[in-house]
C-alpha positions in Angstrom: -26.5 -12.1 7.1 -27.3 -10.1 3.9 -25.8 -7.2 2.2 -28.5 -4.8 2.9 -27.0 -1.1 1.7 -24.0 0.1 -0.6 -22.7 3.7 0.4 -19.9 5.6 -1.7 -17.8 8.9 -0.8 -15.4 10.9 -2.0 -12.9 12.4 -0.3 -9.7 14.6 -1.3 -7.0 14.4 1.2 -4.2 16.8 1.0 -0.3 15.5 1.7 1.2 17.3 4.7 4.4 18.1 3.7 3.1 19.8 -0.3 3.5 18.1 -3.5 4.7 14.7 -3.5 7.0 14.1 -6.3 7.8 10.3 -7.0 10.2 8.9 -9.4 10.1 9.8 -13.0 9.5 13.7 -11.7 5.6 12.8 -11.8 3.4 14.7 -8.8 0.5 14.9 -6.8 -1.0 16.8 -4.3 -2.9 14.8 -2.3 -4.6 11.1 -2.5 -8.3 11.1 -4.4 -9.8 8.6 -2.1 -12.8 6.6 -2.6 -14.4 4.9 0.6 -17.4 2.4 0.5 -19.9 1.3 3.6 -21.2 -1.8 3.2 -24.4 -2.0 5.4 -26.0 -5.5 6.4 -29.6 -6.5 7.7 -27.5 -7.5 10.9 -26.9 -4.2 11.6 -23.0 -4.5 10.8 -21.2 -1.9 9.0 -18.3 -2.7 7.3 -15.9 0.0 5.6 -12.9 0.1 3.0 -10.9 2.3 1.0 -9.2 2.7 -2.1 -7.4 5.8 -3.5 -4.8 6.0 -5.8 -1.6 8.0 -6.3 -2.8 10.3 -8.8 -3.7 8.5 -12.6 0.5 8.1 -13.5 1.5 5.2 -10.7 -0.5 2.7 -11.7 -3.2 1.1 -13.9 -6.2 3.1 -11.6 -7.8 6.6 -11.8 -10.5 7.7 -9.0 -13.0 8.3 -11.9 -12.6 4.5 -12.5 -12.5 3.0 -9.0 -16.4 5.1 -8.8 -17.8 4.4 -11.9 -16.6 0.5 -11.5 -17.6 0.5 -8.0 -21.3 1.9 -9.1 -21.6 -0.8 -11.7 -20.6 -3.7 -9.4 -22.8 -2.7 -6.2 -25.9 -3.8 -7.6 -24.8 -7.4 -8.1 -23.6 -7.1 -4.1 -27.2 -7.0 -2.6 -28.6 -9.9 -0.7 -25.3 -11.4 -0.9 -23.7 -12.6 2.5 -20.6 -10.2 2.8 -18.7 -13.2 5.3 -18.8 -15.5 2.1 -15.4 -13.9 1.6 -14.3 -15.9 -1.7 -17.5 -15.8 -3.3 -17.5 -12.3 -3.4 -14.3 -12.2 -4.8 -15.4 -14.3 -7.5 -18.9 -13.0 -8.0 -17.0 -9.3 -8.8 -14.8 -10.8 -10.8 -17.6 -12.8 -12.9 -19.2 -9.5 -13.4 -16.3 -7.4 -14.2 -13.1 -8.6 -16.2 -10.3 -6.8 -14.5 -9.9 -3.9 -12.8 -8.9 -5.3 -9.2 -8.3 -1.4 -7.9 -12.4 -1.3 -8.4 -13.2 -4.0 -5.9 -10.9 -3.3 -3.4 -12.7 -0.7 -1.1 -16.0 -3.3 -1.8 -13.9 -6.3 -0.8 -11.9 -4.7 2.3 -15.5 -3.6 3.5 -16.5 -7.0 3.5 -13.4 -8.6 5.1 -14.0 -5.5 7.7 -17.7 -6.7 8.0 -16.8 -10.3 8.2 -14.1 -10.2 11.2 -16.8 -7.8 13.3 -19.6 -10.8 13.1 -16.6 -13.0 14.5 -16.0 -10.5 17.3 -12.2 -9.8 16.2 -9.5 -7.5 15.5 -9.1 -7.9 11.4 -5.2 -9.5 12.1 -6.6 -12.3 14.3 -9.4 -13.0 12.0 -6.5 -13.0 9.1 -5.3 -15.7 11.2 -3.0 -14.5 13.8 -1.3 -11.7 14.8 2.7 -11.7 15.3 4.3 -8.9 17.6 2.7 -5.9 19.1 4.1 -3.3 16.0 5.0 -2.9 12.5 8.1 -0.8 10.9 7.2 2.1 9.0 9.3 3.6 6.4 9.0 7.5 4.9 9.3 8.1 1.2 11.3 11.3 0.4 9.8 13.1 -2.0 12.1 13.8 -5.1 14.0 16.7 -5.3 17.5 18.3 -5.5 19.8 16.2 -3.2 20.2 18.9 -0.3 16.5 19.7 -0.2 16.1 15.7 0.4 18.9 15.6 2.9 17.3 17.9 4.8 13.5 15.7 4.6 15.7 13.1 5.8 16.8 14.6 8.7 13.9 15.5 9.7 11.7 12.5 9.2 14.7 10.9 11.3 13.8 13.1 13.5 10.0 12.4 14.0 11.0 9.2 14.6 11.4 7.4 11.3 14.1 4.4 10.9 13.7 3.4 7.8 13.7 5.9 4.6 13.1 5.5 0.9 14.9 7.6 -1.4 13.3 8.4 -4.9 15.4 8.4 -7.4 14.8 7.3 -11.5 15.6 10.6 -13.0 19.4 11.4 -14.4 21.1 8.3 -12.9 24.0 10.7 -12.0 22.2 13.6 -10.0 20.0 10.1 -8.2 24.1 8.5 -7.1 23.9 12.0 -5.4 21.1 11.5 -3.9 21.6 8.7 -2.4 25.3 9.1 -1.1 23.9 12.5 0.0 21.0 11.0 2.3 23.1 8.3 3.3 25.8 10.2 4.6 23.2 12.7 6.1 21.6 9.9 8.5 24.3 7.5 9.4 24.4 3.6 9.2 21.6 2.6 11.4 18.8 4.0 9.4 17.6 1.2 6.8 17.5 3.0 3.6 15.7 1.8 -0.1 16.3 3.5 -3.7 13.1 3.5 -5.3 12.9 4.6 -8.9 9.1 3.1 -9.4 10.3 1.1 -12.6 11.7 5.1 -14.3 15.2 4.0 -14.9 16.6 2.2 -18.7 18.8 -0.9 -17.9 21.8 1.0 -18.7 20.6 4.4 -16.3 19.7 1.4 -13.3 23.1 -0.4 -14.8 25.4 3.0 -14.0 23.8 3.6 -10.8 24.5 0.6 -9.6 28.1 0.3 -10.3 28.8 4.0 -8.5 26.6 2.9 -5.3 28.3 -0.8 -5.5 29.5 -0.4 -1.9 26.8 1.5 -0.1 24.2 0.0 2.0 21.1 -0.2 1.1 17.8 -2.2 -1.1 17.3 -1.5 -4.4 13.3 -1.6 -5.2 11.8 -1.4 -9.0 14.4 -0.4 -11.0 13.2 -0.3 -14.4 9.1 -0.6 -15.6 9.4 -3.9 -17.3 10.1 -7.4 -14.9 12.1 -8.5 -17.6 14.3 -5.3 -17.4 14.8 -5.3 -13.6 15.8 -9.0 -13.2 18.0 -8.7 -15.9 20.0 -6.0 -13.4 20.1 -9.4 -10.5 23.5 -10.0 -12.0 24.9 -6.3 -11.1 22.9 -5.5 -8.2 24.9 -5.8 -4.9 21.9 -5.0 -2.7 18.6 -7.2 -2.4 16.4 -6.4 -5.1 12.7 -5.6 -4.3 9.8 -5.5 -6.6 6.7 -3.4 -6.0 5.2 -2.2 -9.6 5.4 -6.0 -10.9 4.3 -7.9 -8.3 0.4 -7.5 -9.3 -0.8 -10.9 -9.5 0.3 -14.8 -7.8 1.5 -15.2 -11.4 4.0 -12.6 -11.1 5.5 -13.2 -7.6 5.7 -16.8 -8.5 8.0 -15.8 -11.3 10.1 -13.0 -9.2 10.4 -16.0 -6.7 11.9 -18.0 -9.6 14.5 -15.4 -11.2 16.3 -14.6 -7.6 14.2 -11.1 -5.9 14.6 -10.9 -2.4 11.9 -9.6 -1.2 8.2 -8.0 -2.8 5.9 -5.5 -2.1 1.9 -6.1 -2.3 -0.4 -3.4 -2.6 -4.0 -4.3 -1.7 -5.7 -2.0 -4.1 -3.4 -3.3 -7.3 -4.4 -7.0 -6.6 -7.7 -6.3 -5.9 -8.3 -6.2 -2.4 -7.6 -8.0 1.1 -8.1 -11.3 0.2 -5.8 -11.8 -2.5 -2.9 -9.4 -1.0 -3.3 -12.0 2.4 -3.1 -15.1 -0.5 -0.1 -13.5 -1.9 1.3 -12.6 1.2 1.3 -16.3 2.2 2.8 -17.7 -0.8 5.4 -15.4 -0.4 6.5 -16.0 3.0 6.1 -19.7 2.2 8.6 -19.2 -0.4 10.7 -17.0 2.0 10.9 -13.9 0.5 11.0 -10.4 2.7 7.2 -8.9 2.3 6.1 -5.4 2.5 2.2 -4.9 2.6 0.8 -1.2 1.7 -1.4 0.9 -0.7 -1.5 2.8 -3.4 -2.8 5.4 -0.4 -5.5 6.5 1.4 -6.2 7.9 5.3 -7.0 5.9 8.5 -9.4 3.3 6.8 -7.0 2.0 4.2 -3.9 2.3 6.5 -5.9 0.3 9.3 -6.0 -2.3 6.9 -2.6 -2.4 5.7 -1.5 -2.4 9.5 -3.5 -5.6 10.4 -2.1 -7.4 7.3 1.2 -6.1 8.3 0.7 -7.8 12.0 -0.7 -10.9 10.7 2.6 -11.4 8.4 5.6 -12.8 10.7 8.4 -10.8 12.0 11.0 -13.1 10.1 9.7 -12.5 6.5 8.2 -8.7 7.5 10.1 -5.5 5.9 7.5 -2.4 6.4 4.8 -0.6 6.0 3.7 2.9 5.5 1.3 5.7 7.9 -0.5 7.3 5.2 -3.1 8.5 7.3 0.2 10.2 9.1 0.9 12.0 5.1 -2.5 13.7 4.8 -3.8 16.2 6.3 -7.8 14.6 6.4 -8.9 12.2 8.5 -11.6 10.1 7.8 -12.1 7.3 10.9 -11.0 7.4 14.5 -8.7 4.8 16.7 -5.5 4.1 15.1 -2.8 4.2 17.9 0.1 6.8 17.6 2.8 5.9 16.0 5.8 5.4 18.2 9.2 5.4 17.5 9.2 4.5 14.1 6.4 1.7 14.5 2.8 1.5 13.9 -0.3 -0.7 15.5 -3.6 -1.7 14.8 -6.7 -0.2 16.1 -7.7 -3.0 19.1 -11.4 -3.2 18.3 -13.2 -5.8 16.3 -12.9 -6.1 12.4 -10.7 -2.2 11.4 -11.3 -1.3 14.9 -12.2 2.5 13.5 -14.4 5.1 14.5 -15.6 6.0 11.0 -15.9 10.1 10.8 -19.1 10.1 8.6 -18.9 13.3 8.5 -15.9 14.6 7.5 -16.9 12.1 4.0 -19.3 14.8 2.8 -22.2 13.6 0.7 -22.0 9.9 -0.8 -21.9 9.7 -4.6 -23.5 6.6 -4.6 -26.7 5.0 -2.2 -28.2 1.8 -3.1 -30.5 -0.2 -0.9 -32.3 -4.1 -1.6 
């Protein structure tokens, strides 16, 4: 089987509930997705996607992730798209870096790949471990009685699980936090996520007012050094998601006490290396969460069959993006019920891919 055909699209997808605001007060109003089809002289079709949260979360624009993946598709024809690991390595020979680039290419691939075999993308990952995944909700940052009342309702769709953002004034985030928490009760798992916004001593007074309060504390400050020297004052578990971007890195977390990580397939450059680190880490038996940096159905597929192929015991969450926009771009992921999500049942992403709905490709190449 050869690569035979390397499609590109664009596609903005609005967020359902307005502007998103994450910690730090940084916003966006919508995911700027970029989704590849990688076609094979087989007749396969494999998809992926890759979008990032605006150009402030993380070391990725959308200008990037096209012009990157328009420089690497070249090098991709004739290849065999189930030589998994040589891809990875052939992308990597021809560009240094820039793992958000080749992860739409490489979950295309792994999407083509598990179709040839004839199964769902979680069994082909190499098993699949309970019928569901948790999802949490992130509440968008804003004053603490506009979030209290997000909470409630996302509760109320179902949600069990709910991350706060805080990372502004460490004093108006305490209220946050104790607001939420007293909004939704004890059974609802909550996290503080300040995506790395806080100084030690801003993360060092929040901690000390919120000593007593349930709940997991994720990326406190930007700088691993800075968030594990808080290990010594944190109360809760301490979860890393901004740092955790290579083996190197969640080795070291592993090392210096955090509880649990959180792997985003886009930042480490694509399926195969977030299902590497996902091993390592459950080896090690720390608490995994495996997302995105977002996208719609295509990229949440994927992040629900690595979900299902992590087990239960060393599982936190996920996350519905496809659920936050208001675009769809494929067809066959399973409703979300009661807080959980599923996988698509059909071989490889199991999706329906709305072609169009993607508009007209940026890029077409043919061997």
């Amino acid at each position: 089987m050869k690569i035979s055909s390397i499609t590109a699209y664009a596609q903005h997808q609005p967020f359902r509930d307005g502007t998103y605001t994450c910690s730090g007060g940084r916003s966006a109003e919508g995911f700027d997705s970029t989704i590849v089809a990688i076609g094979t002289d087989s007749g396969i079709t494999g998809w992926g996607e890759m979008a990032p949260l605006g150009s402030f979360y993380a070391p990725a624009f959308a200008a990037g992730a096209r012009a990157g993946i328009a420089e690497l598709a070249p090098y991709l024809l004739g290849q065999d798209p189930r030589q998994l690991r040589a891809i990875e390595r052939l992308m990597d020979h021809r560009m240094a870096g820039h793992p958000y680039v080749k992860a739409a290419l490489d979950m295309a691939c792994w999407d083509v790949a598990a179709r040839a075999a004839g199964q769902p993308l979680a069994e082909f990952l190499g098993g699949r471990f309970g019928p569901s995944v948790a999802l949490y909700r992130s509440i968008s940052q804003e004053k603490p009685d506009r979030m209290v009342a997000r909470a409630r309702k996302y509760v109320t769709e179902g949600y069990r699980r709910l991350q706060v953002k805080v990372g502004l004034d460490p004093r108006e985030d305490i209220e946050r936090l104790l607001a939420v928490r007293a909004a939704i009760g004890a059974d609802i798992v909550l996290f503080a996520d300040a995506n790395g916004s806080w100084t030690t001593a801003e993360a060092r007074q929040f901690l000390l007012a919120v000593r007593d309060v349930d709940f997991t504390l994720e990326q406190p400050c930007g700088s691993y050094e800075d968030c594990i020297s808080l290990r010594s004052v944190c109360a809760q578990p301490l979860v890393l998601d901004e740092n955790i971007d290579s083996l190197d890195a969640l080795l070291r977390a592993k090392r210096d006490g955090v509880d649990g990580v959180t792997i985003k397939i886009a930042r480490v450059g694509g399926i195969g290396r977030a299902r590497a680190m996902r091993d390592v880490a459950v080896d090690l038996n720390l608490k995994v969460t495996v997302e995105d940096t977002g996208g719609s159905d295509i990229d949440t597929a994927a992040m629900a069959h690595l979900s299902l192929s992590t087990p239960q015991s060393h599982r936190l969450h996920t996350v519905d993006f496809h659920n936050w926009v208001t675009v769809s771009n494929a067809r066959g992921m399973p409703p979300c019920l009661d807080g959980e999500m599923s996988t698509p049942t059909g071989p490889g992403l199991g999706l329906e891919i709305d072609v169009a709905s993607l508009g007209k490709p940026f890029l077409e190449i043919r061997a």
